[in-house]
N, C-alpha and C positions, 0 to 999 in steps of 0.2 A: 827293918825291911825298908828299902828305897822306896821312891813313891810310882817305881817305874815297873814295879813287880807284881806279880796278880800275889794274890792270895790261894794257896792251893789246899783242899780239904780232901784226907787221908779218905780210901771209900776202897773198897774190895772188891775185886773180879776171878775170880776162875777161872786159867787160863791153861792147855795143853801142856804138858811138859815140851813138846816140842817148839810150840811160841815161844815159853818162857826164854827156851835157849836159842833161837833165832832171835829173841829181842836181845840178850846177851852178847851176841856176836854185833847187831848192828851199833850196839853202847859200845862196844871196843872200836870198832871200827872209825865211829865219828868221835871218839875221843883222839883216834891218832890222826885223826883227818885234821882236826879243830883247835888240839892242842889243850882243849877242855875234857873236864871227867864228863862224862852220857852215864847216865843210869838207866834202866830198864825203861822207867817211868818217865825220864824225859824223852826217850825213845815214844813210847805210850803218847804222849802228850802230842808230840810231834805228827806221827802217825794220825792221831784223833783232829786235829787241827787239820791239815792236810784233806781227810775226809770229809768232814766239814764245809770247805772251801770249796771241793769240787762242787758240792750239792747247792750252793750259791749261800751258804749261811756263812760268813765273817765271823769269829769269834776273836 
């Protein structure tokens, strides 16, 4: 792992079937957008990040 990469630790949530498959479509979506694979989870991260920042937390 580069020194540029967080560390990420594997942790569970329960999520609607229909989340699940709306964060599915936006991992497709910014994969073709990016040229990079999106997984659910980088979707997640993204999202979670984003949230974060409005509330004036930086992570």
């Amino acid at each position: 792992m580069s020194d540029d990469q967080e560390k990420l630790i594997k942790t569970t949530v329960y999520l609607e079937e229909e989340v699940l498959e709306a964060l599915k479509e936006v991992a497709e979506e910014y994969s073709g957008e990016t040229g990079q694979n999106w997984s659910r989870g980088g979707v997640i991260r993204v999202a979670l990040s984003e949230f974060f920042s409005r509330r004036g937390k930086i992570l």
